[in-house]
VMD Tcl script that builds the backbone (N, CA, C; Angstrom):
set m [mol new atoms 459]
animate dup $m
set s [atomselect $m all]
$s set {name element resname resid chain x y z} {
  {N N UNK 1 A 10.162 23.208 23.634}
  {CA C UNK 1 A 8.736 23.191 23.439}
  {C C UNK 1 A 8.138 21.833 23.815}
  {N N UNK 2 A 8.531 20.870 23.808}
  {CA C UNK 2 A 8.335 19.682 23.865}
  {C C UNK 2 A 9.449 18.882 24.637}
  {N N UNK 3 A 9.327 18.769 25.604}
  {CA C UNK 3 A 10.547 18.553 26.708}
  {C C UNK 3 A 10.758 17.078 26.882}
  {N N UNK 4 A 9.695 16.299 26.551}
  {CA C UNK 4 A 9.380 14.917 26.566}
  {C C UNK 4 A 9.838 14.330 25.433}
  {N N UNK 5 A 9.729 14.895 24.153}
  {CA C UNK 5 A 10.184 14.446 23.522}
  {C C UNK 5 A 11.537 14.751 23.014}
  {N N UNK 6 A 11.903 15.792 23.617}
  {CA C UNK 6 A 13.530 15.951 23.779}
  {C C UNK 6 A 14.446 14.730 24.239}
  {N N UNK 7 A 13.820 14.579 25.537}
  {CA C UNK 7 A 14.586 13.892 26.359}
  {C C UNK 7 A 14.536 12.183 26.008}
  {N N UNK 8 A 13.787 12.034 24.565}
  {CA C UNK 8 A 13.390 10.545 24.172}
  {C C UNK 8 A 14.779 10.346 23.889}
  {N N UNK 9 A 15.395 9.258 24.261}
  {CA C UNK 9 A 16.019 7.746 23.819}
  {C C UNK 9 A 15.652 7.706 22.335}
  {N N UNK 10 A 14.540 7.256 21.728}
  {CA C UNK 10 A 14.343 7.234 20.565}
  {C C UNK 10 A 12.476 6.898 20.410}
  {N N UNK 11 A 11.898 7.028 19.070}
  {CA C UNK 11 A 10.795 7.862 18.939}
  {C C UNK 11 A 9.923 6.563 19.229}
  {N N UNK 12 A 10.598 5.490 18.911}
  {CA C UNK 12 A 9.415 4.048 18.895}
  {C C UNK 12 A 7.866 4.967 19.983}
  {N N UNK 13 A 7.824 4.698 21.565}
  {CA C UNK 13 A 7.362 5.042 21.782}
  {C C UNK 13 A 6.152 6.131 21.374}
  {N N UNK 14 A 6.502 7.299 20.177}
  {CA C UNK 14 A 5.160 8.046 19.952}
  {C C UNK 14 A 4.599 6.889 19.140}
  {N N UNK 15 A 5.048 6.349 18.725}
  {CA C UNK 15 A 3.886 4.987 17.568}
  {C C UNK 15 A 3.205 4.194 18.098}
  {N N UNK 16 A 3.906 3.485 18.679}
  {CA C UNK 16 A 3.257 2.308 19.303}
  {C C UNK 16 A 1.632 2.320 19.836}
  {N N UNK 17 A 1.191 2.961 19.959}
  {CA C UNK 17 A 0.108 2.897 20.482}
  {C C UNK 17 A -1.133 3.228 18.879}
  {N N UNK 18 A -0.704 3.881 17.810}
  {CA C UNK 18 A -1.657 3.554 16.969}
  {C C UNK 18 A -1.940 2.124 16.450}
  {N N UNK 19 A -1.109 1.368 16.320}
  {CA C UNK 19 A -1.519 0.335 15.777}
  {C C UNK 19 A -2.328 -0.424 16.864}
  {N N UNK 20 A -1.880 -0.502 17.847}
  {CA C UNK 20 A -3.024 -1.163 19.031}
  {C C UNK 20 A -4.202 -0.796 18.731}
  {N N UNK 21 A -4.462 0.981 18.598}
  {CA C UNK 21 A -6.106 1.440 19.200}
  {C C UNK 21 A -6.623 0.742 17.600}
  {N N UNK 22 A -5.852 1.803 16.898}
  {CA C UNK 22 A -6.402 0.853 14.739}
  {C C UNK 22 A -7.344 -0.333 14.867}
  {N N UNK 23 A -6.014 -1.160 15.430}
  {CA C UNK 23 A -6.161 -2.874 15.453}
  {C C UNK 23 A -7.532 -3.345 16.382}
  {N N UNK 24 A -7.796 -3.031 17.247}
  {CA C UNK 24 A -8.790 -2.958 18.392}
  {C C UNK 24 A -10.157 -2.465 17.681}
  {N N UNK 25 A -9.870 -1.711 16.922}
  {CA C UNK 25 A -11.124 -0.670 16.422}
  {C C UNK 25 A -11.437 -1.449 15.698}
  {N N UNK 26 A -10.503 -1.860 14.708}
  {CA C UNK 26 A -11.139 -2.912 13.776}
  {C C UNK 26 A -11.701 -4.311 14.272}
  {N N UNK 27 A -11.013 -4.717 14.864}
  {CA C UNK 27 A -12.131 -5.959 15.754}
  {C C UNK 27 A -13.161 -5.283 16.108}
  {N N UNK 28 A -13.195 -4.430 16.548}
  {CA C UNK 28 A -14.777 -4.427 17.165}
  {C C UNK 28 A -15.731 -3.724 16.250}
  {N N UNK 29 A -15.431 -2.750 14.967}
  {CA C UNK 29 A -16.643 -2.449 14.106}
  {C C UNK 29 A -16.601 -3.925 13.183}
  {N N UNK 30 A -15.550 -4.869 13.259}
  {CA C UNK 30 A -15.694 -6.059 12.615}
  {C C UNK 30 A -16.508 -7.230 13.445}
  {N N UNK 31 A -16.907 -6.677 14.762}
  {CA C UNK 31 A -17.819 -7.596 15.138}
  {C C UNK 31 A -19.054 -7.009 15.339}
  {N N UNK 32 A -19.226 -5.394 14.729}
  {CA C UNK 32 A -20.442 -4.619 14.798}
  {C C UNK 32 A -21.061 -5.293 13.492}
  {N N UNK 33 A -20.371 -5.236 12.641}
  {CA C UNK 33 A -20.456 -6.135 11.353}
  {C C UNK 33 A -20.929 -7.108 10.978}
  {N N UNK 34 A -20.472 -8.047 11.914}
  {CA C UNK 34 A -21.145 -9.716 11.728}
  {C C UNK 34 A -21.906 -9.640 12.818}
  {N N UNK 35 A -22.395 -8.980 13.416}
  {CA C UNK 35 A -23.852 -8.813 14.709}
  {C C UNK 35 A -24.852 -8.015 13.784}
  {N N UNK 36 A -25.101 -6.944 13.273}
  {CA C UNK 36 A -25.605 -5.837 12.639}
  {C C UNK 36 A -25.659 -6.724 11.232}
  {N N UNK 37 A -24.600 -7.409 10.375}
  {CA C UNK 37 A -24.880 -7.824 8.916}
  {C C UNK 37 A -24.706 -6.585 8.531}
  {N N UNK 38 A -23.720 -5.062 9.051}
  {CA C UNK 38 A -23.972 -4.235 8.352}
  {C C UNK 38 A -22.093 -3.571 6.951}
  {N N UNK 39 A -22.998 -3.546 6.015}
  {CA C UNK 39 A -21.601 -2.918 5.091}
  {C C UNK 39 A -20.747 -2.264 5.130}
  {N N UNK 40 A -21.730 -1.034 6.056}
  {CA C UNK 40 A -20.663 0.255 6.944}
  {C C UNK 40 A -19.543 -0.209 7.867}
  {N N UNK 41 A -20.379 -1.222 8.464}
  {CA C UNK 41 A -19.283 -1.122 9.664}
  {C C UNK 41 A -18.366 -2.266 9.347}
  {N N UNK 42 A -18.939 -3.154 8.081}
  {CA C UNK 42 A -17.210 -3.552 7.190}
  {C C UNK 42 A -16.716 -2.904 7.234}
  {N N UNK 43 A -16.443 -1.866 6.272}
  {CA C UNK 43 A -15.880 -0.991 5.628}
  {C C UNK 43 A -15.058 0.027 6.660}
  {N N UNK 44 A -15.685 0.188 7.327}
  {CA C UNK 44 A -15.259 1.013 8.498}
  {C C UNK 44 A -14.053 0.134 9.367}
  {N N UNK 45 A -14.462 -1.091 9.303}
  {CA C UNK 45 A -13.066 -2.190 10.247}
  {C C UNK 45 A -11.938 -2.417 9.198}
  {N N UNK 46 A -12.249 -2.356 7.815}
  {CA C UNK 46 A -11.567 -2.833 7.099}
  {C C UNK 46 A -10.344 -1.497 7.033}
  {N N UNK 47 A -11.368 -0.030 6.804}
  {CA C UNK 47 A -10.285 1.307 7.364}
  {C C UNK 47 A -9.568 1.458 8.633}
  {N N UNK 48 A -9.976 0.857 9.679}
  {CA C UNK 48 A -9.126 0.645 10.331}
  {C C UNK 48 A -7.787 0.129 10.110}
  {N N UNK 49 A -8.299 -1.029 9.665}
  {CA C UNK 49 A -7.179 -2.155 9.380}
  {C C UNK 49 A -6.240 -1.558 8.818}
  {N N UNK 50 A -6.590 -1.201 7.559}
  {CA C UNK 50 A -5.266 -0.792 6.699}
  {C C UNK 50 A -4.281 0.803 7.482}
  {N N UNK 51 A -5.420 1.403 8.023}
  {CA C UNK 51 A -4.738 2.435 8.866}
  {C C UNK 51 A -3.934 1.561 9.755}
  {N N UNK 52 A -4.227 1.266 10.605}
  {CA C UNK 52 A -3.229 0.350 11.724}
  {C C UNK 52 A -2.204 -0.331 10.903}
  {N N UNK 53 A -2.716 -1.118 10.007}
  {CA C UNK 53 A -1.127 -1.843 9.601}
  {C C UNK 53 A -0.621 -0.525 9.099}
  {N N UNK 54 A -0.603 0.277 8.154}
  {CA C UNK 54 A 0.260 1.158 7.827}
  {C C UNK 54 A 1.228 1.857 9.414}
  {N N UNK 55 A 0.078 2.102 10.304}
  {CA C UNK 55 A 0.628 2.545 11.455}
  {C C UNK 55 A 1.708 1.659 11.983}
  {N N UNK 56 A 1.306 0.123 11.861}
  {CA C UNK 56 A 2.525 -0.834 12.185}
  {C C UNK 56 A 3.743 -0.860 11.875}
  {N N UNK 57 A 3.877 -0.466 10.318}
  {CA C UNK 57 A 4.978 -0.452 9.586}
  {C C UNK 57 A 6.066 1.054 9.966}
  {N N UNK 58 A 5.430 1.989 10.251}
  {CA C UNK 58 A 6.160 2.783 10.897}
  {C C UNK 58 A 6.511 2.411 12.091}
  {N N UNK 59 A 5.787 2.229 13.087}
  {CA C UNK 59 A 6.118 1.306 14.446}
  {C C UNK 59 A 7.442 0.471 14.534}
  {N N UNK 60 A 7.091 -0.381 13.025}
  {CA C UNK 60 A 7.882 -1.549 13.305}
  {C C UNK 60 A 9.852 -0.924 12.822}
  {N N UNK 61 A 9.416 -0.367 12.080}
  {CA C UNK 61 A 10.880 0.325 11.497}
  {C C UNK 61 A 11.475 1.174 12.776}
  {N N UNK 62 A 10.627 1.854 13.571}
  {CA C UNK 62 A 11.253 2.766 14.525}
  {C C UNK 62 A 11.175 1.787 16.068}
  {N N UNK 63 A 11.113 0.770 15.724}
  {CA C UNK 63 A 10.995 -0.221 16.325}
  {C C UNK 63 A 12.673 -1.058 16.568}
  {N N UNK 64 A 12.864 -1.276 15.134}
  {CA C UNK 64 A 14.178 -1.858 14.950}
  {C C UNK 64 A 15.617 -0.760 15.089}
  {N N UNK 65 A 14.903 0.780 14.936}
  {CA C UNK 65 A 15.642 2.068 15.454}
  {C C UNK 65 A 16.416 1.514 16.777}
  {N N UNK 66 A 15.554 1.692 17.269}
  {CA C UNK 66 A 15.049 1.661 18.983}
  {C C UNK 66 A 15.800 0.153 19.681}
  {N N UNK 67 A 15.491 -0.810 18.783}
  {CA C UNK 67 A 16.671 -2.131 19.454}
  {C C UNK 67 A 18.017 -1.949 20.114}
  {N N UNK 68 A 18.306 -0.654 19.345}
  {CA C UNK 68 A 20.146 -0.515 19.895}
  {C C UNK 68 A 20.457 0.159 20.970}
  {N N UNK 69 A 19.011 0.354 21.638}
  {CA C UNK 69 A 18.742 1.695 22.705}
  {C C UNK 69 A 18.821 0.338 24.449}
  {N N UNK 70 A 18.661 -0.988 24.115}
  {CA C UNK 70 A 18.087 -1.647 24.754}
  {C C UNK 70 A 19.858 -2.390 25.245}
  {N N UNK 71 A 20.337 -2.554 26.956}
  {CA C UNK 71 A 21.226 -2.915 27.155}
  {C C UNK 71 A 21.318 -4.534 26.892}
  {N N UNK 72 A 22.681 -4.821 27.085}
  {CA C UNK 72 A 22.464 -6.354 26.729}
  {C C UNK 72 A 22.276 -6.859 28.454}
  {N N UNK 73 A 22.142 -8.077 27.805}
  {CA C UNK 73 A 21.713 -9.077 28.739}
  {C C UNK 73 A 20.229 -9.402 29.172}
  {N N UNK 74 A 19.446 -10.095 30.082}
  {CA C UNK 74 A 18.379 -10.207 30.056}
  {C C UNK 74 A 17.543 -9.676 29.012}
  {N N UNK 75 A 17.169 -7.844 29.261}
  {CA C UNK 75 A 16.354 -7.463 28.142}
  {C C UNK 75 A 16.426 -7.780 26.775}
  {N N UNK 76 A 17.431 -8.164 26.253}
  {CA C UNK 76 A 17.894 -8.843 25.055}
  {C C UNK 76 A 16.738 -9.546 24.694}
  {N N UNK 77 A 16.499 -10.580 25.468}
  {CA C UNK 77 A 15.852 -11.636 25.090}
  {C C UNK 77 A 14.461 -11.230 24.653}
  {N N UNK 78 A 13.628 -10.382 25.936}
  {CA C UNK 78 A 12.482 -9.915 26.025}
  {C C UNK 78 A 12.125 -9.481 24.922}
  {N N UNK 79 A 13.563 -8.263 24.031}
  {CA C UNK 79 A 13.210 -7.844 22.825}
  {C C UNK 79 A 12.917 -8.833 21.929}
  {N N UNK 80 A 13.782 -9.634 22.141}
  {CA C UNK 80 A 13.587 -10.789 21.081}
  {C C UNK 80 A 12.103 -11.262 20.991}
  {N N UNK 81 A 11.521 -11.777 22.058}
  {CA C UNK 81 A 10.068 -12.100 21.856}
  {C C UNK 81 A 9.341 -11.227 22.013}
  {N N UNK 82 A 9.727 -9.553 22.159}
  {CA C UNK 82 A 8.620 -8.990 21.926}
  {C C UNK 82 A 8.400 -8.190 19.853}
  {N N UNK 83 A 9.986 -8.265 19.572}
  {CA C UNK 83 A 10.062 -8.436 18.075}
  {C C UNK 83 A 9.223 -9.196 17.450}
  {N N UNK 84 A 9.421 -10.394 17.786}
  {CA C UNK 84 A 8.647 -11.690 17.143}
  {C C UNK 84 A 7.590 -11.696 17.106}
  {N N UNK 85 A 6.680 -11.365 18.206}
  {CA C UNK 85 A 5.473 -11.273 18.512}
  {C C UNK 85 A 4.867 -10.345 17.339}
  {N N UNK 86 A 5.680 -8.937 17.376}
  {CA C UNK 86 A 4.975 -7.546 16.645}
  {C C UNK 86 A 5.041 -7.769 15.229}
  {N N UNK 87 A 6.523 -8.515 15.240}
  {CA C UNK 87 A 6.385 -8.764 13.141}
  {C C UNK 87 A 5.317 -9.883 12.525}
  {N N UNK 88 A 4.808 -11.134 13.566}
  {CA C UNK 88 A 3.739 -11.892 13.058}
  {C C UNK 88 A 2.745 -11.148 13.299}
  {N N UNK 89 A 2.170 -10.058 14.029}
  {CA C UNK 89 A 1.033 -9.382 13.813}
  {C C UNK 89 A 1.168 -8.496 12.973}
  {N N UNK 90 A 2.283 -7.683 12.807}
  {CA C UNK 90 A 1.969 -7.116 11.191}
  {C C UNK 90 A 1.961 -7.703 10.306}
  {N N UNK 91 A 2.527 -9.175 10.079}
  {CA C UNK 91 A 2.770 -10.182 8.743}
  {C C UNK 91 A 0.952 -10.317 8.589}
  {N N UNK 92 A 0.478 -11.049 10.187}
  {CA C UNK 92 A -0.732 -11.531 9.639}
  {C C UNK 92 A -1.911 -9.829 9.757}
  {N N UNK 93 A -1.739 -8.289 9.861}
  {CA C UNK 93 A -2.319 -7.515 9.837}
  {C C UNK 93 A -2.317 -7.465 8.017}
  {N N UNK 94 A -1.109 -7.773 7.650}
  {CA C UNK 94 A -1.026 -7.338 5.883}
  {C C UNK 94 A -1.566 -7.979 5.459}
  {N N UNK 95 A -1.838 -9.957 5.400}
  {CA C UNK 95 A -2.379 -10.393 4.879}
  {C C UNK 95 A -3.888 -10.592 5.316}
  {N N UNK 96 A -4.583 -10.072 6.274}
  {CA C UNK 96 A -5.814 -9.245 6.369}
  {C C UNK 96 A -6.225 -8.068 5.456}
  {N N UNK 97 A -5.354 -7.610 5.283}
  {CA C UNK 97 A -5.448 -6.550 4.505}
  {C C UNK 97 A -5.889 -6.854 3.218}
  {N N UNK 98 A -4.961 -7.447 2.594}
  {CA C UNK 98 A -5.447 -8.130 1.080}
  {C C UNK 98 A -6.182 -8.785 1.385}
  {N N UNK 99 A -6.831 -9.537 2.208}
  {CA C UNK 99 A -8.048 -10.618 2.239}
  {C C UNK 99 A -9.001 -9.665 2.056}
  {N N UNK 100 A -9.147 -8.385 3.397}
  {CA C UNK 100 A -10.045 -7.399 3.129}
  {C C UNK 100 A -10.176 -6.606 1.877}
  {N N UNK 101 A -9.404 -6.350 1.454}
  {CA C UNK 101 A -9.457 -5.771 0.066}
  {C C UNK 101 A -9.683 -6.466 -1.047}
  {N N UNK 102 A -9.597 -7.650 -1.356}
  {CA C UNK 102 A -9.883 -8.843 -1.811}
  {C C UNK 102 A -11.406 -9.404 -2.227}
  {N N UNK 103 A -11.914 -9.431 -1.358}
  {CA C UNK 103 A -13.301 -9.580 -1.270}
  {C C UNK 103 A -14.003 -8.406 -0.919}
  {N N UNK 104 A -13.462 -7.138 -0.971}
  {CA C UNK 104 A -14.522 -5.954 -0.491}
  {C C UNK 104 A -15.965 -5.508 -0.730}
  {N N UNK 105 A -15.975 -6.276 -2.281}
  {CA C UNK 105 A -16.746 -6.137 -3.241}
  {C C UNK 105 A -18.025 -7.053 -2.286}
  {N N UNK 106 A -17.828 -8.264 -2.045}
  {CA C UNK 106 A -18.361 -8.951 -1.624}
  {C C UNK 106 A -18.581 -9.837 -0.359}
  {N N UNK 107 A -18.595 -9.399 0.413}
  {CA C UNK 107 A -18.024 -9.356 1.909}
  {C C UNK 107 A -19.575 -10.020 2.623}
  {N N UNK 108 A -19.142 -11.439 2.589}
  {CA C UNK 108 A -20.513 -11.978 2.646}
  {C C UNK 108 A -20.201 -12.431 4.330}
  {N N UNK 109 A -21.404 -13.056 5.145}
  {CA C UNK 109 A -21.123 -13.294 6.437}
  {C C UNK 109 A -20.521 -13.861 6.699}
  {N N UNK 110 A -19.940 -14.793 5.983}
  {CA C UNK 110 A -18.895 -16.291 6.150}
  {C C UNK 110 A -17.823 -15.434 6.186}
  {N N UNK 111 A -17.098 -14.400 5.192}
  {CA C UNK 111 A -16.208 -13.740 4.849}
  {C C UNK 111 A -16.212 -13.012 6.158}
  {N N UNK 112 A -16.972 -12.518 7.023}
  {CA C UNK 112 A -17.018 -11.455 8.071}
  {C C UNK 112 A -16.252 -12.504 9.204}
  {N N UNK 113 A -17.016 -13.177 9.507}
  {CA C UNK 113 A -16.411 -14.580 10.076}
  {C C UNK 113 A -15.141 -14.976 10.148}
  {N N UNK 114 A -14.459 -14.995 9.411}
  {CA C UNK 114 A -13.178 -15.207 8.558}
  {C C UNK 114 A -12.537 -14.148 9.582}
  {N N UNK 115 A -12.957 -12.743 9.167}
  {CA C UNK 115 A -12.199 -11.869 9.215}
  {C C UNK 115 A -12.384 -11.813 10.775}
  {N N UNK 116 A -13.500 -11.961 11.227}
  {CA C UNK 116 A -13.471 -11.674 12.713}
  {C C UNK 116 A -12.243 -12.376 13.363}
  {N N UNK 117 A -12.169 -13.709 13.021}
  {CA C UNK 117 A -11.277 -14.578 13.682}
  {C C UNK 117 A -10.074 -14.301 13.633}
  {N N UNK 118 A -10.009 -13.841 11.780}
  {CA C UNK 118 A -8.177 -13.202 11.954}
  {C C UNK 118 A -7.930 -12.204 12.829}
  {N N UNK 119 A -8.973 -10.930 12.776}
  {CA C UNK 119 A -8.810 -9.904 13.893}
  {C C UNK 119 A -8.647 -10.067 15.246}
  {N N UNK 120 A -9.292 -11.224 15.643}
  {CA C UNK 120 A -9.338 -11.891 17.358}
  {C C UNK 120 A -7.809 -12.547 17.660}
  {N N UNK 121 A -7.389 -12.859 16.360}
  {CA C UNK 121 A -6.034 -13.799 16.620}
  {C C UNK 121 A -4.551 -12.598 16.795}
  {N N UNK 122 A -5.431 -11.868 16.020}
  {CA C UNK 122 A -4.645 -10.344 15.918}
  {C C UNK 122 A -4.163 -9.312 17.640}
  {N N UNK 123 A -6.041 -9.158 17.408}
  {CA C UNK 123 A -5.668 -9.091 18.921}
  {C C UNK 123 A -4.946 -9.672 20.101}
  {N N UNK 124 A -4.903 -10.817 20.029}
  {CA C UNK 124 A -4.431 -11.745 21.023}
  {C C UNK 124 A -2.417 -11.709 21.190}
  {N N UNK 125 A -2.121 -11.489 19.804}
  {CA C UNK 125 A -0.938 -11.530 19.398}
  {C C UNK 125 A -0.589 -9.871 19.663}
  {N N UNK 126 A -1.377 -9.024 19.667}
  {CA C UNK 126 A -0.701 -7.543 19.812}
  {C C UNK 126 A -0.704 -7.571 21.270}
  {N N UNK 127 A -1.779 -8.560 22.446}
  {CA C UNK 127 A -1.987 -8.395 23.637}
  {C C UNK 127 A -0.366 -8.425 24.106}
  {N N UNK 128 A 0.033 -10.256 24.044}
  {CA C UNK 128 A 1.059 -10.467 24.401}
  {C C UNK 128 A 2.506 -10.102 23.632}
  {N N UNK 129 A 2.630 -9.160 22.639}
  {CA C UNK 129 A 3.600 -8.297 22.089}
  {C C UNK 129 A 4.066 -6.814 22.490}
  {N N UNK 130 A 2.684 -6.380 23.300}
  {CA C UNK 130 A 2.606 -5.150 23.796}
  {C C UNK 130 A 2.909 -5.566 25.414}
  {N N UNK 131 A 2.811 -6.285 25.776}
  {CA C UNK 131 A 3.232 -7.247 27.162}
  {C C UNK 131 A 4.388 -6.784 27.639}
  {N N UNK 132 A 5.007 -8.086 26.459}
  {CA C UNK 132 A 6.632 -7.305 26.369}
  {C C UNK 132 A 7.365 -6.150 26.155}
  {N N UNK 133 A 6.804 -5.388 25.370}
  {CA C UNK 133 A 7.070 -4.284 25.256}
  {C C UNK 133 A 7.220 -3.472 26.670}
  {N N UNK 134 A 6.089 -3.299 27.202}
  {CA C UNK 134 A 5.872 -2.869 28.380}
  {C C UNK 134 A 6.830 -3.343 29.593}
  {N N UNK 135 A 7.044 -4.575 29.349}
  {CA C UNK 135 A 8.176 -5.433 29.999}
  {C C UNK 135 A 9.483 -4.991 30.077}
  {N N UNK 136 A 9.713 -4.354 28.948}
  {CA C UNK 136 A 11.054 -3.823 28.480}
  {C C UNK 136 A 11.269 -2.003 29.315}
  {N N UNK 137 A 10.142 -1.941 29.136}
  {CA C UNK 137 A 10.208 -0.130 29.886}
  {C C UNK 137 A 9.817 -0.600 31.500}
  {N N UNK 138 A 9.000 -0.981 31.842}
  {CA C UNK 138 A 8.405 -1.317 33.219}
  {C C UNK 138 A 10.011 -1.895 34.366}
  {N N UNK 139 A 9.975 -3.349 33.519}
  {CA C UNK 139 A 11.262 -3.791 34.182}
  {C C UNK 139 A 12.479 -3.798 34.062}
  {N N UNK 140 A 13.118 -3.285 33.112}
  {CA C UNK 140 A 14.117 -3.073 32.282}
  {C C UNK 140 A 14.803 -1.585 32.588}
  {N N UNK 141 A 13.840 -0.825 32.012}
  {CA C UNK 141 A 13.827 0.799 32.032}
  {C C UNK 141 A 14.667 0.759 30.729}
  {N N UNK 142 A 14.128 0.195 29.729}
  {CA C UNK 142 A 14.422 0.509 28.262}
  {C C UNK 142 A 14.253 1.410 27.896}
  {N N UNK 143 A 14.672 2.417 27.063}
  {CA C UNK 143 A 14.017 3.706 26.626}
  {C C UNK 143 A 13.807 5.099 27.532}
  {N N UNK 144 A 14.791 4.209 28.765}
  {CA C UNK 144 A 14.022 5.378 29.960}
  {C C UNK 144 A 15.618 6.157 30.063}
  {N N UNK 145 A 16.144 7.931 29.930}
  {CA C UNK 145 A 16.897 8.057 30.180}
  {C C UNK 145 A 17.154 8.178 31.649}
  {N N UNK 146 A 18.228 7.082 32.504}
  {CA C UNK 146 A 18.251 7.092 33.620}
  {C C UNK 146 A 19.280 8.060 34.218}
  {N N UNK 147 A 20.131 8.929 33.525}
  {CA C UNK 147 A 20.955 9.936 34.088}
  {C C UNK 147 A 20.190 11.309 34.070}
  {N N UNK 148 A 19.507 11.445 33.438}
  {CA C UNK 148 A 18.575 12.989 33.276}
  {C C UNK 148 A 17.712 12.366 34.210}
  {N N UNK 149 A 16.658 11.314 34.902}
  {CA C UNK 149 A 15.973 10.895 36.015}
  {C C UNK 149 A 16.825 11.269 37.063}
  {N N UNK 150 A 17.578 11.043 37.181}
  {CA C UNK 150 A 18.628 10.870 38.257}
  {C C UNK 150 A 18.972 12.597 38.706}
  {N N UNK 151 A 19.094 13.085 37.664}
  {CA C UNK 151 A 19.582 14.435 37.882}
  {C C UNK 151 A 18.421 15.138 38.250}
  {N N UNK 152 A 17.296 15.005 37.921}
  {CA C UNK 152 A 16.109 15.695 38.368}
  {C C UNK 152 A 15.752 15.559 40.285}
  {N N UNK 153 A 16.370 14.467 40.488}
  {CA C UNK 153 A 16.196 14.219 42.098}
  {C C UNK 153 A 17.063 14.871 42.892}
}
mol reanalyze $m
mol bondsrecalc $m
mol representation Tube
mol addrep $m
């Protein structure tokens, strides 16, 4: 029924991509927020947020699945900094989280501010984590089964 996901190596791949769009969403109703001064569209970045990090934490577990899928040598490394990269953006997505939840009550413009910047730093850190990632399938062919490719030709 699902032939694609038969033929997966392992599942990392269906995840990965929520925590990006989450994470993204929330920067930007978090800068609808501090443009607008509006509560909604706190509240609305702040649901993001916690959706995406939750999404991370599955990511990140089927993430560390997925390491043993990756041959040695070169790609090794790549994983290595693309690991590193993904666990400081979920470290600093969680402690967004409690900041956001923290002050929800009171989520004044300075506080929006705050949060914008953590979200921008967020972004920046999922840019070049998802880099690698991509690095790993693109140049590598991590995750890619290359004997069922092979047999299809």
């Amino acid at each position: 029924m699902l032939p694609g996901l038969k033929a997966a190596l392992n599942y990392h791949p269906i995840f990965v991509h929520f925590p990006i769009v989450l994470w993204f969403a929330a920067l930007l109703f978090d800068l609808l927020a501090v443009w607008r001064t509006s509560d909604e569209m706190q509240r609305t970045a702040s649901r993001m947020l916690y959706l995406g990090t939750l999404a991370a934490m599955v990511t990140a577990l089927t993430g560390l699945v997925a390491e043993k899928s990756v041959p040695p040598g070169a790609a090794q490394r790549v994983v290595g900094i693309h690991q590193a990269l993904m666990l400081v953006s979920t470290s600093l997505a969680v402690a967004l989280c409690i900041f956001a939840f923290s002050v929800r009550r009171n989520f004044t413009i300075q506080l929006r501010k705050v949060m914008l910047l953590g979200l921008g730093v967020l972004g920046v850190l999922v840019i070049f984590g998802a880099d690698r990632g991509a690095q790993l399938v693109y140049e590598y062919g991590s995750a890619v089964n290359w004997s069922t490719a092979e047999q299809q030709k």
